[in-house]
C-alpha positions in Angstrom: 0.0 0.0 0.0 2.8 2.7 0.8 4.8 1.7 -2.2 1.4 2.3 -4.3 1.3 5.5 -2.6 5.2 6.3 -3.0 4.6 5.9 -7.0 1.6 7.7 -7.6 3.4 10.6 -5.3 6.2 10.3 -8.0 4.2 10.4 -11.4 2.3 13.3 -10.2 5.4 15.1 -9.3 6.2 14.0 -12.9 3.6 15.7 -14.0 3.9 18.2 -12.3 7.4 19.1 -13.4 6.3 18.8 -16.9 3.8 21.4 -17.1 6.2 23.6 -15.4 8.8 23.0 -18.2 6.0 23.1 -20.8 4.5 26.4 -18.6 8.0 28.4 -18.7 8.9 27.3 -22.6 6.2 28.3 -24.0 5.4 31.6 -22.3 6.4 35.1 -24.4 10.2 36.4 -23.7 11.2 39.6 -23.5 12.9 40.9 -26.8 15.5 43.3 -27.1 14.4 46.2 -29.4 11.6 49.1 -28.9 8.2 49.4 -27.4 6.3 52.7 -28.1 5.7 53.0 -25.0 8.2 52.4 -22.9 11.0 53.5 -25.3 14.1 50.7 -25.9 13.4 47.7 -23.3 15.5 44.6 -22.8 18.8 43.4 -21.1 22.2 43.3 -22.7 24.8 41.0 -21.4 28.4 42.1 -21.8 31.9 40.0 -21.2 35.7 40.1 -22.1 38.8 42.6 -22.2 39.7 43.7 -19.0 41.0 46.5 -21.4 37.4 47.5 -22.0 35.7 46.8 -19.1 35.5 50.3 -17.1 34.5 52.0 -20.2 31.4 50.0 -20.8 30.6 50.1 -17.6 30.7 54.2 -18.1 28.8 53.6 -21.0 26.1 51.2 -19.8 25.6 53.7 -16.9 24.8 56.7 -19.5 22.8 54.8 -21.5 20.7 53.1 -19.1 19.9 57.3 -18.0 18.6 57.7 -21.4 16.7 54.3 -21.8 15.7 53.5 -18.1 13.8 49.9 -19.1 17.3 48.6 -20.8 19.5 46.5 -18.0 23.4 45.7 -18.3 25.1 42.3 -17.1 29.0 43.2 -17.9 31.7 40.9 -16.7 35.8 41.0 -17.1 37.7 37.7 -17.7 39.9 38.2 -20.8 39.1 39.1 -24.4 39.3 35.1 -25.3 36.0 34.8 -22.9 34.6 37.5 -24.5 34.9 36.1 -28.3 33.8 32.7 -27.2 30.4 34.2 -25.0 29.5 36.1 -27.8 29.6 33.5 -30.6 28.2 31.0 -28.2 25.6 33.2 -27.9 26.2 33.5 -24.2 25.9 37.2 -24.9 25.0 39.9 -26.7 28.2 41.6 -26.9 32.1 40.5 -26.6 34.8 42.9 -25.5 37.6 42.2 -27.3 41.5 43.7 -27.4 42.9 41.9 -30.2 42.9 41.2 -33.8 40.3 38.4 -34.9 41.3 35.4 -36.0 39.6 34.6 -39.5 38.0 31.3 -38.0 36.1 33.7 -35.7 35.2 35.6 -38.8 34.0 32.6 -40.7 31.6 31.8 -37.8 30.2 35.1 -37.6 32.5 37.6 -35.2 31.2 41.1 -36.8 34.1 43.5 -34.9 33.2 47.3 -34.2 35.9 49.4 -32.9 35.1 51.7 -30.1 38.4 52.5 -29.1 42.0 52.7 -29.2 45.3 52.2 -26.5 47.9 50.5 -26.1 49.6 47.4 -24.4 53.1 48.4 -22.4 56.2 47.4 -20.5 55.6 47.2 -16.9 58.4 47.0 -14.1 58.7 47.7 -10.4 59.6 51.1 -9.4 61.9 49.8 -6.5 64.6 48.2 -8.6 67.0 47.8 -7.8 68.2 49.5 -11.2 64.8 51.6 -11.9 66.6 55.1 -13.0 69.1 53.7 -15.4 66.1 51.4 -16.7 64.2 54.3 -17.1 66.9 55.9 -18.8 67.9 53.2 -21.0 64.9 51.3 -21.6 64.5 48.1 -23.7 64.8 47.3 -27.6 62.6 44.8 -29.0 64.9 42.2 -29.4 65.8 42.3 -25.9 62.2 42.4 -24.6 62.1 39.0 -27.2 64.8 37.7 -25.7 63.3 37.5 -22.1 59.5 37.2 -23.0 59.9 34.5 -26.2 63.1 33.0 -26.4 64.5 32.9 -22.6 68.2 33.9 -23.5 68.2 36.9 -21.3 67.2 35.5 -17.9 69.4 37.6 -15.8 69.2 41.2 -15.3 72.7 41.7 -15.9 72.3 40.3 -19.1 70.9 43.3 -19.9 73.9 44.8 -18.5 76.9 44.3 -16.0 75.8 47.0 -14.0 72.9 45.8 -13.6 72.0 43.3 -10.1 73.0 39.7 -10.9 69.8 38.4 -10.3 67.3 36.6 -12.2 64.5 38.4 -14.1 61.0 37.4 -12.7 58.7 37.4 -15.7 54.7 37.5 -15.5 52.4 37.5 -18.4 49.1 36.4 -18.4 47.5 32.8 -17.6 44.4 33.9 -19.0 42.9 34.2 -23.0 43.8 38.2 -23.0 44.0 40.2 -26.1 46.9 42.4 -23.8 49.0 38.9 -24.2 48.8 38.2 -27.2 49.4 41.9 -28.7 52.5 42.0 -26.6 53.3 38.8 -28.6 52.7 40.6 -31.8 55.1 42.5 -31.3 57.6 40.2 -31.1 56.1 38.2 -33.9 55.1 35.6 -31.6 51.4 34.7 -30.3 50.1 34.5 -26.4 51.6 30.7 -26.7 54.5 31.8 -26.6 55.6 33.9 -23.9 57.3 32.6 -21.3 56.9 33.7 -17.6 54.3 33.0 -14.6 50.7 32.9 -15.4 48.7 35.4 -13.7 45.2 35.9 -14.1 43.8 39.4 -15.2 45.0 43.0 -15.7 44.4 44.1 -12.4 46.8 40.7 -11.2 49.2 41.0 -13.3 50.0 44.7 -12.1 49.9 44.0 -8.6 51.9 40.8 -9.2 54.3 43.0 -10.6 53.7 46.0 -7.6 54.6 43.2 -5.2 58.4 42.3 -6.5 61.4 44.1 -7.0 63.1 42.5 -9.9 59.7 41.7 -12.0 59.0 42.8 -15.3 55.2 42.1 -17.0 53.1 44.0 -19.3 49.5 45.6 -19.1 46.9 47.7 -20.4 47.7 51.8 -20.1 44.9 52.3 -17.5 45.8 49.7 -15.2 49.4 51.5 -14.7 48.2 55.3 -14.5 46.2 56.9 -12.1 43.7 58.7 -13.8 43.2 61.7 -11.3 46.8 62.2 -10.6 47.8 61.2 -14.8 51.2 59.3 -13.1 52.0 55.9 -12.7 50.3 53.9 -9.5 52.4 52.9 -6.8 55.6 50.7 -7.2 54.7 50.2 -10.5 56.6 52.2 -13.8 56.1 51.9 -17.4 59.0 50.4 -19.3 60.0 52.7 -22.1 60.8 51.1 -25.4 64.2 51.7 -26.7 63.2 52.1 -30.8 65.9 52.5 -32.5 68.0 50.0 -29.8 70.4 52.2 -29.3 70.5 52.1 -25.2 69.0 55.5 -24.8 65.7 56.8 -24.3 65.8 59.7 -26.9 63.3 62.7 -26.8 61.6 61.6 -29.4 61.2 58.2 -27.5 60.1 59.7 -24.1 56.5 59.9 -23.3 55.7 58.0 -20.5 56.0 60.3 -17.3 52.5 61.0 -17.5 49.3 60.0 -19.3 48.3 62.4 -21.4 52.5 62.4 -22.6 51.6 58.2 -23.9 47.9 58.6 -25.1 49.0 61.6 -27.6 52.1 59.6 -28.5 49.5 56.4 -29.6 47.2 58.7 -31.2 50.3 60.4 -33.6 51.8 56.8 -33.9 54.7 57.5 -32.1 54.4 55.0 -30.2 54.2 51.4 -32.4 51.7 49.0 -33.1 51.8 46.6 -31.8 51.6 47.1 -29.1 49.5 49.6 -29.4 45.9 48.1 -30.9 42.1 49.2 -31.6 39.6 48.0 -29.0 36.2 46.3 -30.2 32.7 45.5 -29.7 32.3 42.3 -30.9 28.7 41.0 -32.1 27.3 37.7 -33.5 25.9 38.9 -37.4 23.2 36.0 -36.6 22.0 37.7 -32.9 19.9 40.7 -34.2 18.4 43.5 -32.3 17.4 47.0 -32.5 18.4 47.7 -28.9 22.0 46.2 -29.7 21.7 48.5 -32.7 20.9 51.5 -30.8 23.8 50.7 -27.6 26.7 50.6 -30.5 25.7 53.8 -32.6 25.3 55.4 -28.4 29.3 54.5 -27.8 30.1 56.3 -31.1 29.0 59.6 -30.2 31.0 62.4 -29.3 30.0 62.6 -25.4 30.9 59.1 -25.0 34.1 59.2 -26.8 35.2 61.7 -24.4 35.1 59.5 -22.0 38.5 58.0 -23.7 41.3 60.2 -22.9 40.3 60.7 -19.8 40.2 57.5 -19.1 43.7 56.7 -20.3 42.6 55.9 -24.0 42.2 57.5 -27.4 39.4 58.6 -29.5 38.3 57.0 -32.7 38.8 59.6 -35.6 35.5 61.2 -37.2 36.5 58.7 -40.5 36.9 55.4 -38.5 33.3 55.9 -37.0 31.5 56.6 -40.0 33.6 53.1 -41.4 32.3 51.5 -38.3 29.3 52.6 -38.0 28.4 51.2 -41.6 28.9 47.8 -40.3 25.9 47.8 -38.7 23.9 49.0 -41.5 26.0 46.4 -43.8 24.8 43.7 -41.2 21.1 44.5 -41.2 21.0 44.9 -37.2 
């Protein structure tokens, strides 16, 4: 008699269950696009570059002022996530700080740019050698040589003035467009730089914050205080060394402060890589008016001021109208 009861508890918890499922998949969802009413409604999920990150927050923030019924989920784990989430469909929009791969093309990647910065040299302010590093900076061969190929492993390799000690190298464990644009310009890919894997922009500056002899590599606005325009605490930025000559050069100096770097990426001065264009990057197959209306919203000239101040450079009036077309070419 109980196990009678025990089973006809189960099939009507069954059934139960199944009317649920059948309840919840069959009822309306919300779209993203426009109501008359209520204006542009919907949620739009954001993930990727750490690079990007605080800016679409800023931008999310203004737009949701403007279009109080549209919600934002934005998360930071690495342009890689943020390519993969977005052609998974996992969201509606990746942040991505690299150059696209044509596979990701081929499946539907449509890249915006939004922005543009640049990648550089980190090292500790307290070493041991920080004014003559400063002074003398590193070519790109040398930077190759102790990111790619391992030959230079001491500091003194560098040279014999320098402290006998090894050279603590970090780079990121983590899919990040910062990694593998520092690679670039070493004609290498994130595969192959050698060092400790830290996770994240934020980790690999404080990894680097935290010891003497390291050397790593991040996004601008990770290193700079953006109220003060100066390098954070115990942290410098590694000037590159150009023309390899041993000598930081006028021409090559920009890096005391922020505005000195961002106006030295925006007139090319400094190279690229590692300095790169910053996308949006949408699924042609995930189509919506509110997506539509978010892009075109980050192109305007009130939210590209948020760029230098922010620690990175504005598109040009001609790369916005060419990026702009995309989304008319895409039909979103």
């Amino acid at each position: 008699m109980l196990k009678k009861h025990h089973k006809t508890l189960f099939k009507s918890l069954i059934i139960s269950v199944l009317i649920l499922f059948v309840t919840f998949s069959c009822s309306p969802k919300v779209e993203q696009g426009y109501d008359k009413e209520k204006g542009y409604i919907g949620t739009i999920s954001i993930s990727g570059a750490f690079a990007l990150y605080p800016l679409a927050v800023l931008w999310s923030e203004d737009f949701k002022k403007i279009h109080p019924n549209v919600r934002f989920n934005i998360s930071a784990g690495g342009a890689g996530k943020g390519i993969s989430d977005v052609l998974s469909n996992m969201v509606d929009i990746g942040l991505v700080s690299r150059d696209l791969h044509p596979i990701e093309l081929e499946k539907g990647a449509l890249p915006i740019v939004v922005a543009n910065d640049a990648v550089i040299g980190t090292i500790n302010s307290n070493h041991p050698n920080i004014s003559s590093l400063l002074k003398r900076g590193l070519s790109q061969e040398e930077l190759k040589g102790i990111f790619v190929t391992g030959k230079i492993k001491k500091w003194s390799d560098l040279d014999p003035s320098f402290v006998s000690k090894n050279i603590e190298v970090y780079v990121r464990s983590d899919a990040a467009g910062a990694a593998e644009t520092w690679a670039k310009y070493f004609g290498a890919s994130q595969e192959d730089l050698q060092g400790i894997g830290i996770f994240g922009d934020p980790g690999l500056a404080q990894a680097i914050k935290d010891n003497p002899l390291s050397i790593g590599f991040n996004n601008v606005n990770y290193v700079f205080d953006l109220k003060t325009k100066k390098t954070t605490d115990h942290i410098s930025a590694l000037p590159l060394d150009l023309n390899a000559d041993h000598r930081i050069e006028p021409a090559e100096d920009f890096y005391t402060d922020l505005d000195s770097l961002t106006a030295a990426i925006a007139q090319s001065k400094y190279p690229s890589p590692p300095s790169r264009e910053l996308m949006f990057v949408l699924n042609k197959d995930h189509n919506s008016k509110l997506l539509q209306e978010f892009v075109r919203f980050v192109m305007t000239e009130k939210q590209q001021g948020y760029l230098l101040e922010n620690g990175f450079v504005p598109l040009e009036k001609e790369l916005i109208e060419k990026e702009s077309k995309k989304l008319i070419a895409s039909e979103l």
